[in-house]
DSSP file (Angstrom, degrees, kcal/mol; ACC not computed):
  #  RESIDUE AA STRUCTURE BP1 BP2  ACC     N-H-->O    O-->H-N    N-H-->O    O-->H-N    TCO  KAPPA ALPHA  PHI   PSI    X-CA   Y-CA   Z-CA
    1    1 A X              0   0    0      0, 0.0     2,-0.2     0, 0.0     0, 0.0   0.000 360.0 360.0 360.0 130.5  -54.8   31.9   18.0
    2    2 A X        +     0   0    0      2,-0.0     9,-0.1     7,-0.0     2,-0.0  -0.656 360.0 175.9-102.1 162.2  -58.6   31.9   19.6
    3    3 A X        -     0   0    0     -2,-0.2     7,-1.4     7,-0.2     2,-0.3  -0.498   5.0-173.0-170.5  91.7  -61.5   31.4   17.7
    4    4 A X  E     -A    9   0A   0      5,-0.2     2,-0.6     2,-0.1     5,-0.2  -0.729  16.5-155.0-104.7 138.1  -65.3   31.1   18.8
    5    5 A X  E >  S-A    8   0A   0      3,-2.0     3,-6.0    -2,-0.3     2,-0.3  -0.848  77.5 -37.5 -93.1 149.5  -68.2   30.3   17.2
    6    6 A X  T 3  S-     0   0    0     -2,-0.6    -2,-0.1     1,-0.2     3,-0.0  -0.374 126.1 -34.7  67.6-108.7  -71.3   31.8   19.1
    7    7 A X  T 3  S+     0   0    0     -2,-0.3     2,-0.5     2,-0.0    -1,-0.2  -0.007 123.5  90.8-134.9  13.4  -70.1   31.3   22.8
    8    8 A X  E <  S-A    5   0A   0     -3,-6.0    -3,-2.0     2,-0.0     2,-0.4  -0.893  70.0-138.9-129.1 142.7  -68.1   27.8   22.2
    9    9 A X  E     -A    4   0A   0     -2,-0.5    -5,-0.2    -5,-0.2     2,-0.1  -0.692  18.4-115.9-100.0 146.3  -64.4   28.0   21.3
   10   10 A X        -     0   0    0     -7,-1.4    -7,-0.2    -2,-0.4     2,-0.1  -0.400  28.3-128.4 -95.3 136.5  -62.7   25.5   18.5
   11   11 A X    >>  -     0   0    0     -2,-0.1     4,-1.4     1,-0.1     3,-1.4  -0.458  34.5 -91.5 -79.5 158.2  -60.2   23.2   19.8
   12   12 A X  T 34 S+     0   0    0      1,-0.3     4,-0.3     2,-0.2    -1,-0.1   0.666 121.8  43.0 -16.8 -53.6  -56.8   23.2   17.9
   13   13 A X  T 34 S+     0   0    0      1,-0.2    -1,-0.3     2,-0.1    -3,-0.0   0.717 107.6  60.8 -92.6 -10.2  -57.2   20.5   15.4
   14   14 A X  T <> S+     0   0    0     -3,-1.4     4,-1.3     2,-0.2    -2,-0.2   0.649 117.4  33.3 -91.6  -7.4  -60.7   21.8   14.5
   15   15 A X  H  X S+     0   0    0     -4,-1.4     4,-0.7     2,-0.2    -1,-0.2   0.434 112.5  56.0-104.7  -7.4  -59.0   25.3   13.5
   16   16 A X  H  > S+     0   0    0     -5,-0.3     4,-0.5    -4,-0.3    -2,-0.2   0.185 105.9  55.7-103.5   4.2  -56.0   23.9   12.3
   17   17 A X  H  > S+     0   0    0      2,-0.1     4,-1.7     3,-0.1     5,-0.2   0.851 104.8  58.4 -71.8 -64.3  -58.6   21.7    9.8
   18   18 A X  H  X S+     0   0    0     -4,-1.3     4,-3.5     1,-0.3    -2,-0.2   0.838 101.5  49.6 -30.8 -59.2  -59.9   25.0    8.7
   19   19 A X  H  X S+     0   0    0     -4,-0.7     4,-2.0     2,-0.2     5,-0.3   0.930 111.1  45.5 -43.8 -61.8  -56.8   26.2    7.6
   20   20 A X  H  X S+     0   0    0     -4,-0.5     4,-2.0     1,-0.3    -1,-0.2   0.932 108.5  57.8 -57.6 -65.1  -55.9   23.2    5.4
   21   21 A X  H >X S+     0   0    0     -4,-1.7     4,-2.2     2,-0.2     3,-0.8   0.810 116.1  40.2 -24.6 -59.1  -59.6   23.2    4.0
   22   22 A X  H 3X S+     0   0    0     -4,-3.5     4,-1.7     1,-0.3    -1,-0.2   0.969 113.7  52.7 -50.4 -59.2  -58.7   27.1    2.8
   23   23 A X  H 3X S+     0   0    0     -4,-2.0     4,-0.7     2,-0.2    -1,-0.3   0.572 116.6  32.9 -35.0 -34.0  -55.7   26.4    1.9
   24   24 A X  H <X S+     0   0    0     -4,-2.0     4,-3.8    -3,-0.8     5,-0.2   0.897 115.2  58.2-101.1 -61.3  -56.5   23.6   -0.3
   25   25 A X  H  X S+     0   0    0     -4,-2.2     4,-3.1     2,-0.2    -2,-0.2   0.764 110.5  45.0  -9.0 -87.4  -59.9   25.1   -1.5
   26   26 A X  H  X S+     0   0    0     -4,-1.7     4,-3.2     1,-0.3    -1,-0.2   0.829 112.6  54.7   2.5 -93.3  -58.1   28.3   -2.8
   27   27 A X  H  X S+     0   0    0     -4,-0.7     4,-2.5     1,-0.2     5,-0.3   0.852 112.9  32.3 -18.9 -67.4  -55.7   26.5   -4.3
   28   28 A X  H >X S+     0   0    0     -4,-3.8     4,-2.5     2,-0.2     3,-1.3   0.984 114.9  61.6 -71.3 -49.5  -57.3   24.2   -6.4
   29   29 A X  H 3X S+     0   0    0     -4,-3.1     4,-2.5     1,-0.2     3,-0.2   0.879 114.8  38.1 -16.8 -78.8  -60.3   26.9   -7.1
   30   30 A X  H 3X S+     0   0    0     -4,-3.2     4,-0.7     1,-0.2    -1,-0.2   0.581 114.2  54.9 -51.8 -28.1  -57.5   29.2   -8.6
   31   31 A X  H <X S+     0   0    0     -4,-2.5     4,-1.9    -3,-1.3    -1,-0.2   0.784 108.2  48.8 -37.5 -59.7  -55.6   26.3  -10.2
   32   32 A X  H  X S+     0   0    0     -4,-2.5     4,-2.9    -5,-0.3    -2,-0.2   0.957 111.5  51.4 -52.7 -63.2  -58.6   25.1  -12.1
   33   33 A X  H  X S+     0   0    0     -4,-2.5     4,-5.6     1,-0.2    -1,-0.2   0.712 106.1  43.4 -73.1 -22.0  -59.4   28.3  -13.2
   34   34 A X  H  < S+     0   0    0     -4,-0.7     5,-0.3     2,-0.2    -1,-0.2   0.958 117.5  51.6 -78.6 -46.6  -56.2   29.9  -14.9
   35   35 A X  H >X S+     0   0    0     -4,-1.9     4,-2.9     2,-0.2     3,-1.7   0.958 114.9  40.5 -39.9 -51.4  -55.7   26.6  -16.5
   36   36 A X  H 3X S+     0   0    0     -4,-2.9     4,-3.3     1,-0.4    -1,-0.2   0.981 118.3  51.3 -47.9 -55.4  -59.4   26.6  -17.8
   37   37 A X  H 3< S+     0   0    0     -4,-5.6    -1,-0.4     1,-0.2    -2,-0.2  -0.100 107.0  47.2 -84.6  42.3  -58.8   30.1  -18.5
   38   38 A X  H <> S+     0   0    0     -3,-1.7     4,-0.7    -4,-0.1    -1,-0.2   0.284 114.8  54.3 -76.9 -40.1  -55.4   29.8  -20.6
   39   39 A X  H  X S+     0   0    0     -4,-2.9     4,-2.3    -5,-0.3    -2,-0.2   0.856 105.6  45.9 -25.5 -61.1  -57.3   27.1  -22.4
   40   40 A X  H >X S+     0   0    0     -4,-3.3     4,-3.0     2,-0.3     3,-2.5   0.985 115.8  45.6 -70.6 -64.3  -60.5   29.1  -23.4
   41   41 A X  H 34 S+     0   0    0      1,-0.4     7,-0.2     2,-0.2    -1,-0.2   0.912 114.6  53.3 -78.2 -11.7  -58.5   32.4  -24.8
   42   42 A X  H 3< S+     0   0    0     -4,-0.7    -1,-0.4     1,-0.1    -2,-0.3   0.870 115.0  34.3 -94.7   0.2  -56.3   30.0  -26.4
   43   43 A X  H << S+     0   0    0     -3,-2.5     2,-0.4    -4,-2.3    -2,-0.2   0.421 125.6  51.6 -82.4 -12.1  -59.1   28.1  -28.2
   44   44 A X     X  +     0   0    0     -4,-3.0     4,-2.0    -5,-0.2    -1,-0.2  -0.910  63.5 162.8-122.8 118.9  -60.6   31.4  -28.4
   45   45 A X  H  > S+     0   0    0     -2,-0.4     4,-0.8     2,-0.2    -1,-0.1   0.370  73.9  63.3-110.1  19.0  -58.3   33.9  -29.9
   46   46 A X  H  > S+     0   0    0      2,-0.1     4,-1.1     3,-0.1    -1,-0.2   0.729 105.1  50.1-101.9 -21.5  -60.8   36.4  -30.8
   47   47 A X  H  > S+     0   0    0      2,-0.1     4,-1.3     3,-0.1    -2,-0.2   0.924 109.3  49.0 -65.1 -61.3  -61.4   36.5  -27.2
   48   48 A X  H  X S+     0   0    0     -4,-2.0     4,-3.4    -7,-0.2     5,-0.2   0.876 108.3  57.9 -15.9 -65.5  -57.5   37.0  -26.4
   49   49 A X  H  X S+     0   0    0     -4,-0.8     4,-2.4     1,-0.3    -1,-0.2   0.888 110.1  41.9 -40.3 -58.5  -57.3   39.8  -29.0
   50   50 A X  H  X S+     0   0    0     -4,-1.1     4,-1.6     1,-0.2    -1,-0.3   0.773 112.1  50.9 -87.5  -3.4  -59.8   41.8  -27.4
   51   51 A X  H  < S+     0   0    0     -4,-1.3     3,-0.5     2,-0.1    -2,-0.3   0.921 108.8  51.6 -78.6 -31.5  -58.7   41.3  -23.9
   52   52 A X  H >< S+     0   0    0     -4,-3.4     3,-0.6     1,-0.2    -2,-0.2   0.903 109.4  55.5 -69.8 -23.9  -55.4   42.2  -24.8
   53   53 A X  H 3< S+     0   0    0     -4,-2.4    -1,-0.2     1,-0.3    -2,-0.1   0.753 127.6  12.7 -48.8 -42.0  -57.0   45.6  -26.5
   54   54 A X  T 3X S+     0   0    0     -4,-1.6     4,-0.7    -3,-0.5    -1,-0.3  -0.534  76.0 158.8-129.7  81.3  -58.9   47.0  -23.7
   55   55 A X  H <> S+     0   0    0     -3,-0.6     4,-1.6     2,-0.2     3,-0.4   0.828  79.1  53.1 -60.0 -35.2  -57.5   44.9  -20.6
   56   56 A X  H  4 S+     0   0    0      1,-0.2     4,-0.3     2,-0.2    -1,-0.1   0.988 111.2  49.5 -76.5 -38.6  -58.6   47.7  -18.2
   57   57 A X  H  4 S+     0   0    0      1,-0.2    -1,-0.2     2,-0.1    -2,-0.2   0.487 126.1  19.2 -11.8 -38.7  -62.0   47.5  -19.7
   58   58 A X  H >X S+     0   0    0     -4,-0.7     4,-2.9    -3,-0.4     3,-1.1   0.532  87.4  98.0-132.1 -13.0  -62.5   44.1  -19.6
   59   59 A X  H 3X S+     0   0    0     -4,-1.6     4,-0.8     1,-0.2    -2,-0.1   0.639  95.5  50.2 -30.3 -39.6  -60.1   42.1  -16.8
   60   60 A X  H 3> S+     0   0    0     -4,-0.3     4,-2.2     3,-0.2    -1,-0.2   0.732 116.1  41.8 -85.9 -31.5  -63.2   42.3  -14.1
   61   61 A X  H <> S+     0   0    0     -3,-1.1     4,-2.9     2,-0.2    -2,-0.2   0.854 119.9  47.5 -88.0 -31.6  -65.7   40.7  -16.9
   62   62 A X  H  X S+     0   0    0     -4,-2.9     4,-3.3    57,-0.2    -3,-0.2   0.824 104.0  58.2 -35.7 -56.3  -63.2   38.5  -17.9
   63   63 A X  H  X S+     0   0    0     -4,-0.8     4,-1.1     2,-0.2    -2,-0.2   0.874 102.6  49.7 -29.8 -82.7  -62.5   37.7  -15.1
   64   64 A X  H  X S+     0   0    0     -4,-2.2     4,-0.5     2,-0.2    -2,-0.2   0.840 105.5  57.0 -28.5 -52.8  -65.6   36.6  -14.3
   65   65 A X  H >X S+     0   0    0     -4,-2.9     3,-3.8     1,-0.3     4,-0.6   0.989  93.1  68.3 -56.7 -72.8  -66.2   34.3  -17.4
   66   66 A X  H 3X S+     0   0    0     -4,-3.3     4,-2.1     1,-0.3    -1,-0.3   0.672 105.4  37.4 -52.6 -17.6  -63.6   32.6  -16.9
   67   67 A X  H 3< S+     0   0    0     -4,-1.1     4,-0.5     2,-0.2    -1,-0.3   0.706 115.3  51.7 -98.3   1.5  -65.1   31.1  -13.8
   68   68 A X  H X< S+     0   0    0     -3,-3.8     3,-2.1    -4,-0.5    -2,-0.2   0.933 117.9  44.2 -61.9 -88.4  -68.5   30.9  -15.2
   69   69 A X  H 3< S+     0   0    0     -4,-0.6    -2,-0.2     1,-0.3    -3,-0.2   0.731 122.6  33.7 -31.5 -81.9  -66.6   29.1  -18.1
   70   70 A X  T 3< S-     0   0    0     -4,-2.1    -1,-0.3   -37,-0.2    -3,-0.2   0.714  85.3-152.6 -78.9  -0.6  -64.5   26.9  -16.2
   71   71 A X    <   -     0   0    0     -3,-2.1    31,-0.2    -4,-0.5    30,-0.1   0.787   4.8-161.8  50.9  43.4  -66.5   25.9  -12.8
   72   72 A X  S    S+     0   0    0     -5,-0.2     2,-0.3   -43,-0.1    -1,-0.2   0.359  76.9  43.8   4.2 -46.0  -64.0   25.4  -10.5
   73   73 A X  S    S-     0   0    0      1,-0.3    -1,-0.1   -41,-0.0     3,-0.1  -0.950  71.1-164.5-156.2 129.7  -66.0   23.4   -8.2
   74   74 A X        -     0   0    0     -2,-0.3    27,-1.8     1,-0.2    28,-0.5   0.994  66.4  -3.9 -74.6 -69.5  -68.2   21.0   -9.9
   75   75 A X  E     -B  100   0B   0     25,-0.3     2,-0.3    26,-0.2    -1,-0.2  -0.815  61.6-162.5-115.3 145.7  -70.4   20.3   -7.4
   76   76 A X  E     -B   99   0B   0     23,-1.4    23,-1.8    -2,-0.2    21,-0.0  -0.879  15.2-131.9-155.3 128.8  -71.4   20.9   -3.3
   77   77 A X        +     0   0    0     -2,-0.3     2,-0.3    21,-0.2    80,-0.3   0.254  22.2 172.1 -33.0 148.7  -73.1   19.8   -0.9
   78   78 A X        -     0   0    0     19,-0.4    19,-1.6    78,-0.1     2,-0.4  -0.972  24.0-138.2-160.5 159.7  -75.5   21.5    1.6
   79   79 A X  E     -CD  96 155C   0     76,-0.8    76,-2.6    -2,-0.3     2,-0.5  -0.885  45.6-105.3-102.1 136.1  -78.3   20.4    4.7
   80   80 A X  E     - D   0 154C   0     15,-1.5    14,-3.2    -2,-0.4    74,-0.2  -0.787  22.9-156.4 -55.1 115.9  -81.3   22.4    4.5
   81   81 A X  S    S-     0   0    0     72,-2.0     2,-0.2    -2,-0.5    73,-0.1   0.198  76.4 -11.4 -60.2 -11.4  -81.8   25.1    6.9
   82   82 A X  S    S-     0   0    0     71,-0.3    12,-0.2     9,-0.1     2,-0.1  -0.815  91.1 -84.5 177.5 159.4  -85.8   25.5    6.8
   83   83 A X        +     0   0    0     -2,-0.2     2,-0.3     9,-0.1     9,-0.2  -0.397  47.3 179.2 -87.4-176.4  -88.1   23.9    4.1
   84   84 A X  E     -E   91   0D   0      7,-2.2     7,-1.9    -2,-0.1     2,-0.5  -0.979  24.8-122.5-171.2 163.4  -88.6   25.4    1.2
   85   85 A X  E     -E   90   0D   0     -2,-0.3     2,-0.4     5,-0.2     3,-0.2  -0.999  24.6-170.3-154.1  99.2  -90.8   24.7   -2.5
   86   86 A X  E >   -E   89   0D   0      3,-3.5     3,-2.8    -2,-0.5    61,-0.1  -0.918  68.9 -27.7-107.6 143.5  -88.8   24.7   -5.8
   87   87 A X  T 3  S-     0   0    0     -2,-0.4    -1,-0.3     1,-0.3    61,-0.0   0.846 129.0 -47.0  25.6  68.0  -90.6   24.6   -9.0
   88   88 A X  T 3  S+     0   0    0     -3,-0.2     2,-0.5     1,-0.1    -1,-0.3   0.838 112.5 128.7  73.3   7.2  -93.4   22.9   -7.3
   89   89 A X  E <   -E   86   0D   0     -3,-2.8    -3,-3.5     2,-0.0     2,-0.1  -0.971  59.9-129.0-136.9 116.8  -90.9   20.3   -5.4
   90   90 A X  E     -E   85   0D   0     -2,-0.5    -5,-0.2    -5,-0.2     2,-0.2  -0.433  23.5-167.8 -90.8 156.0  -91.3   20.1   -1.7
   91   91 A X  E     -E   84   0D   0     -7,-1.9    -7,-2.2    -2,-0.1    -9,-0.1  -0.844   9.4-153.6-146.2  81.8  -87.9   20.5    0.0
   92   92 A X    >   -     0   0    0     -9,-0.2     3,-1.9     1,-0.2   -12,-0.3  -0.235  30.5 -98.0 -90.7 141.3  -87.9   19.6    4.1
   93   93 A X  T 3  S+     0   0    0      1,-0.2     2,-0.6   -12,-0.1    -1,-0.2  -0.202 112.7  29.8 -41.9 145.4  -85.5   21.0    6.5
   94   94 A X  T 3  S+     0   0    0    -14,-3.2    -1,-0.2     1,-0.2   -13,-0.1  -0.161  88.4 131.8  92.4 -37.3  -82.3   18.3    7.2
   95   95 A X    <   -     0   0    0     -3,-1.9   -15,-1.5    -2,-0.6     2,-0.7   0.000  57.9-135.5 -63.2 143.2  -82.9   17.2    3.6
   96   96 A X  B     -C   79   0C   0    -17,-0.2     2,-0.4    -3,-0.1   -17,-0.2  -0.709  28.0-176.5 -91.6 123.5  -79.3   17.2    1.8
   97   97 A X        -     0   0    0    -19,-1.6     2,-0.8    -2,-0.7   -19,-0.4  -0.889  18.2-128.5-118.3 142.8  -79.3   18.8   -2.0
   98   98 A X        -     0   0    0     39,-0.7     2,-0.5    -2,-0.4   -21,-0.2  -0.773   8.0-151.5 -61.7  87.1  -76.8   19.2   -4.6
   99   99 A X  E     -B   76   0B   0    -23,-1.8   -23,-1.4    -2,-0.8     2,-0.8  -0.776   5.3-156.4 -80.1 133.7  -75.7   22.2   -6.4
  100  100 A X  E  >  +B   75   0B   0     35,-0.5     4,-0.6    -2,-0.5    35,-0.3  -0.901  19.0 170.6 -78.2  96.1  -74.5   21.8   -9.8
  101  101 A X  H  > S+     0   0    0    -27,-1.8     4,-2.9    -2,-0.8    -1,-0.2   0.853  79.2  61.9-106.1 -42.3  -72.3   24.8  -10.4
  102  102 A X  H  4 S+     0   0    0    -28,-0.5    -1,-0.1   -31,-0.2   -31,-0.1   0.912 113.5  37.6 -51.8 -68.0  -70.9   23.3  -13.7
  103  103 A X  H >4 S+     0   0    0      2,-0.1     3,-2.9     1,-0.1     4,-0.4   0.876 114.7  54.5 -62.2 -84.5  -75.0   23.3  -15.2
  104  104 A X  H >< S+     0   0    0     -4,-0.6     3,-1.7     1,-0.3    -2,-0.2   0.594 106.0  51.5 -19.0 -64.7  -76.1   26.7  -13.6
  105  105 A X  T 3< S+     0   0    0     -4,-2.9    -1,-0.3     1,-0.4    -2,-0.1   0.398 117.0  40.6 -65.0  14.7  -73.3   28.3  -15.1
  106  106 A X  T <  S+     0   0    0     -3,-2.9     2,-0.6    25,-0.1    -1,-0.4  -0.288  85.3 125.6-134.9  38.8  -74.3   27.0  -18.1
  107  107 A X    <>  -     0   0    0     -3,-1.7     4,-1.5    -4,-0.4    -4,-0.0  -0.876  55.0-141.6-114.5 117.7  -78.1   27.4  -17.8
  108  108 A X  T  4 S+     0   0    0     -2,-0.6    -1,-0.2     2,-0.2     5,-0.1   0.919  97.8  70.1 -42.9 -67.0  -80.2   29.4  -20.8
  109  109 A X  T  4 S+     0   0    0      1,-0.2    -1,-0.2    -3,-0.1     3,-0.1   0.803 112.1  19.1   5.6-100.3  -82.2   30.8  -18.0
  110  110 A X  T  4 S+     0   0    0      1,-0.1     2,-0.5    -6,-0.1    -2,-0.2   0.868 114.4  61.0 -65.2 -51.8  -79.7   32.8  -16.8
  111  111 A X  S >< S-     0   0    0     -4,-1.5     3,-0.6    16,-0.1     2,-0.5  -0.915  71.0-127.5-104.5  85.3  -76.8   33.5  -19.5
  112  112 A X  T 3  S-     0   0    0     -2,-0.5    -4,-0.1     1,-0.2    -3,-0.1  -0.105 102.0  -4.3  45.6  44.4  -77.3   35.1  -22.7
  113  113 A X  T >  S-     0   0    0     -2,-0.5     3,-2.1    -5,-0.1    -1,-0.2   0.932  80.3-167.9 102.2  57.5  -75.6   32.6  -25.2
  114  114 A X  T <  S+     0   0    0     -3,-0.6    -7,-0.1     1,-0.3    -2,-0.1   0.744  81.7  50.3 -67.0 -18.8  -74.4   30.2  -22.1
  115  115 A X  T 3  S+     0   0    0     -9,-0.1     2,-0.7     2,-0.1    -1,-0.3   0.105  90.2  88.0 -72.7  11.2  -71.9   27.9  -24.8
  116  116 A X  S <  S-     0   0    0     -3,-2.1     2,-1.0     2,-0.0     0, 0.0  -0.909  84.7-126.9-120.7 130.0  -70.0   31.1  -26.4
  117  117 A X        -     0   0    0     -2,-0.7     2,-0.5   -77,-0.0    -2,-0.1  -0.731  34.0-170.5 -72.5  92.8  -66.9   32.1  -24.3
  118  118 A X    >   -     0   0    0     -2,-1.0     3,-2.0    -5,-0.1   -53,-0.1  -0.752  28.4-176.2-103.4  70.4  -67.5   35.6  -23.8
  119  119 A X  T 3  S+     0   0    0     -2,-0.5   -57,-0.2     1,-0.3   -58,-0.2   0.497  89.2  46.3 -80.3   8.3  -64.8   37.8  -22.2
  120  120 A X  T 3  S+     0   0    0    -59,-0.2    -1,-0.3   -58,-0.1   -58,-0.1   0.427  77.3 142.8 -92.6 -36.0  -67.5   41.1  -22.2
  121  121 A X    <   -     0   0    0     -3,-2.0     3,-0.3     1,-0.1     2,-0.2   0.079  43.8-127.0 -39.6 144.4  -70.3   39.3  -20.8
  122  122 A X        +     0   0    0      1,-0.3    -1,-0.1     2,-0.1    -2,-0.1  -0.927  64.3   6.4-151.1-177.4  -72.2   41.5  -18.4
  123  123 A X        +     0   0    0     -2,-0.2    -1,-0.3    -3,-0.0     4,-0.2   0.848  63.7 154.1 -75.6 164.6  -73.2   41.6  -15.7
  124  124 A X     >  +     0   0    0     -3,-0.3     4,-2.4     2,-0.1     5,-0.3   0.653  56.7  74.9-109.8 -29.1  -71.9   38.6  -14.3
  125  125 A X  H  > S+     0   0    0      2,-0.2     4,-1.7     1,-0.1    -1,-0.0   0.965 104.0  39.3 -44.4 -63.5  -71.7   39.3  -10.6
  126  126 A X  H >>>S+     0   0    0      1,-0.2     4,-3.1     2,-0.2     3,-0.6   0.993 117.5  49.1 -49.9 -64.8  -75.5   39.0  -10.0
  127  127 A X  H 3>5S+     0   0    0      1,-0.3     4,-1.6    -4,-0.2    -1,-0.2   0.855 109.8  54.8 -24.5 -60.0  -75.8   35.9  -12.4
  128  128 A X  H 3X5S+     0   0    0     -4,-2.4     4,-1.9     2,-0.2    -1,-0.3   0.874 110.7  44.8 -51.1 -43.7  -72.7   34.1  -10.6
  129  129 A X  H <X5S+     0   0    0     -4,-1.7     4,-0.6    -3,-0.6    -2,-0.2   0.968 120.5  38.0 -92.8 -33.1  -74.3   34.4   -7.5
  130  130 A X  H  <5S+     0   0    0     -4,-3.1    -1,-0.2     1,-0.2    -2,-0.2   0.631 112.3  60.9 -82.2   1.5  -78.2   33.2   -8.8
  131  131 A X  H ><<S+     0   0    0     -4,-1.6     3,-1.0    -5,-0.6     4,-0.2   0.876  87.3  67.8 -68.7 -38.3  -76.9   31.1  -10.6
  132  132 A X  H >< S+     0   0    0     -4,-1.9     2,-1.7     1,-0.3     3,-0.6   0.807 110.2  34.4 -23.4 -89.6  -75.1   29.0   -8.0
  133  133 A X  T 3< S+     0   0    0     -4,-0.6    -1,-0.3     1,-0.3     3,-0.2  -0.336  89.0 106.4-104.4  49.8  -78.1   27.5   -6.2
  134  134 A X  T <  S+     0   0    0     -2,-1.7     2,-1.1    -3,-1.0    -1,-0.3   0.919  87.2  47.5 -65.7 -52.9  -80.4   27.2  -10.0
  135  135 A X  S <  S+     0   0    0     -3,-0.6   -35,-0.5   -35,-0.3    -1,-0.2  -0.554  80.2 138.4-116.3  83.1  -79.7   23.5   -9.7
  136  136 A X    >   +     0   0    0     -2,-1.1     3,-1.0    -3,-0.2   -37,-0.1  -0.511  37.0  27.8-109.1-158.5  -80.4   22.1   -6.3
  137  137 A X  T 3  S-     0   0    0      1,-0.3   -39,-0.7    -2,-0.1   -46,-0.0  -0.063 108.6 -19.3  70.3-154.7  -82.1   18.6   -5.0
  138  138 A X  T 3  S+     0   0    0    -41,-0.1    -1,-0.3     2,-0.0   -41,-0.0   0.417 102.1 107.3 -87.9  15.2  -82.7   15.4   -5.9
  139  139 A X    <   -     0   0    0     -3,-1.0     2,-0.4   -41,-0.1   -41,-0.1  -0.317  59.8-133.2 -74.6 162.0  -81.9   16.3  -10.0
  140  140 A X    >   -     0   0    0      1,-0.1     3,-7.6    -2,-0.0    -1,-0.0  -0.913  37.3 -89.7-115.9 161.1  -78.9   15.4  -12.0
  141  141 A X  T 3  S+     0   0    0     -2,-0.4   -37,-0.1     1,-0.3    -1,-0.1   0.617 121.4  42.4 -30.1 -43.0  -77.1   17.8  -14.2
  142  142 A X  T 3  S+     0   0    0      2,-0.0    -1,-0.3   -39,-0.0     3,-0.1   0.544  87.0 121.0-100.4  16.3  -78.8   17.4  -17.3
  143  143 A X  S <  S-     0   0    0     -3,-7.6     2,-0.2     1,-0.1    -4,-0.1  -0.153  80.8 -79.2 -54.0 156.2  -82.3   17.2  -15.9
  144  144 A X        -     0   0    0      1,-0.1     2,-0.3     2,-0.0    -1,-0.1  -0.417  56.5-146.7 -43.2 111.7  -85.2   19.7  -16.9
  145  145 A X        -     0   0    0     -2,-0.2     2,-0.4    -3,-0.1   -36,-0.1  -0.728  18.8-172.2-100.9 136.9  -84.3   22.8  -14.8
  146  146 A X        -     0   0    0     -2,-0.3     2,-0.2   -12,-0.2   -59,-0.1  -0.989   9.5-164.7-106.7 129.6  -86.9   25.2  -13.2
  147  147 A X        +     0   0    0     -2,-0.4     2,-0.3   -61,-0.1   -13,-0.1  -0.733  20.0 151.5-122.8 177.6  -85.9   28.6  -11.5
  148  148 A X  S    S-     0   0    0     -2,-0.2     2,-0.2   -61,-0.0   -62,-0.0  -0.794  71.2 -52.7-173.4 168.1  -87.6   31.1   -9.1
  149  149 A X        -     0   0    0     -2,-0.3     2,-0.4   -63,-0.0   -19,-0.0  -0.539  56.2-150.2 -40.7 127.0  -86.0   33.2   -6.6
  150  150 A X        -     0   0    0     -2,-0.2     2,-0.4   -20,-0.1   -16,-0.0  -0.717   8.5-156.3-121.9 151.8  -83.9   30.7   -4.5
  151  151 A X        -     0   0    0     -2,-0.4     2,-1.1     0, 0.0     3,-0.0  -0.900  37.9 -98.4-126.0 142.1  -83.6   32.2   -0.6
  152  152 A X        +     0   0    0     -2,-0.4    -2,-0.0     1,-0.2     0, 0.0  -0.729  65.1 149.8 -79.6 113.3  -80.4   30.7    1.1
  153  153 A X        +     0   0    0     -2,-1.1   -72,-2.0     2,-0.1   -71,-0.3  -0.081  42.1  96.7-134.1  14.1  -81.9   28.1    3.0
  154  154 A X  E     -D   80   0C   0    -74,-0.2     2,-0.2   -73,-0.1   -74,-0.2  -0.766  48.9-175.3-102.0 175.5  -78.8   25.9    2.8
  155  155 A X  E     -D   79   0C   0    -76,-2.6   -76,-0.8    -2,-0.3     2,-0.4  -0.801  38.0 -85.0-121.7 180.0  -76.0   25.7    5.6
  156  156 A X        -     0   0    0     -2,-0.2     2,-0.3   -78,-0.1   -78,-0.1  -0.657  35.0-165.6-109.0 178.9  -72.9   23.9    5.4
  157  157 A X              0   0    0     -2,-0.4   -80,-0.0   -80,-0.3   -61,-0.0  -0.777 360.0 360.0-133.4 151.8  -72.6   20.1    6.3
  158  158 A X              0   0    0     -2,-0.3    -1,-0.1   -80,-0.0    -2,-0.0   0.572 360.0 360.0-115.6 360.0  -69.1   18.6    6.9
């Protein structure tokens, strides 16, 4: 198997890294979340009820919640790509920031009634994906959160 980025080609163990990294990623991602989500509809059984009522109706919003709900991956790094100015907090190229995926997906901001286990909630695509970077920088999770438009200005760091 070849594999280049740009014009330089990845040696053997740096593509046989990848793999495990997917492999395990995946894994645990998907792990986390059917557990979470067998949990939630069984502590919520009014949520159960009605997925089992309309499941083609609701399986894709469901779907979703449960990985709003359970947050698979708590947290991830990133290097800044460019600077950038959140809520008024200057943000330099190189500097390394946090996202909290765990808050974001719980953040009033963005979500409608962000503690109630919702298997309807809509939509969730857009939300999932601005919600991801709500919480970057030097905060911790339950700090005072500000949002804007966020631009992807992170890369990834190993």
């Amino acid at each position: 198997m070849n594999a280049e980025i740009e014009t330089e080609k990845l040696t053997q163990q740096e593509l046989a890294s990848f793999f495990v990294l997917l492999v395990t990623a995946g894994n645990e991602t998907t792990r986390t979340a059917i557990a979470h989500g067998l949990h939630a509809l069984t502590e919520h059984p009014d949520q159960r009820a009605r997925l089992l009522t309309d499941y083609e109706g609701l399986a894709k919003t469901a779907t979703d919640e449960i990985v709003r709900w359970a947050s698979p991956v708590i947290w991830m790094r990133r290097t800044l790509a460019e600077h950038y100015t959140l809520s008024n907090f200057e943000l330099a190229k190189g500097d390394k920031v946090l996202l909290f995926y765990s808050s974001a997906n719980r953040d009033e901001d963005i979500f409608d009634n962000p503690d109630v286990f919702d298997v309807g909630r809509t939509p969730m695509t857009l939300r999932l994906r601005r919600a991801g970077p709500a919480l970057l920088s030097r905060r911790s999770p339950g700090a005072t959160r500000n949002h804007g438009d966020v631009p992807e200005v992170a890369e990834s760091t190993s």
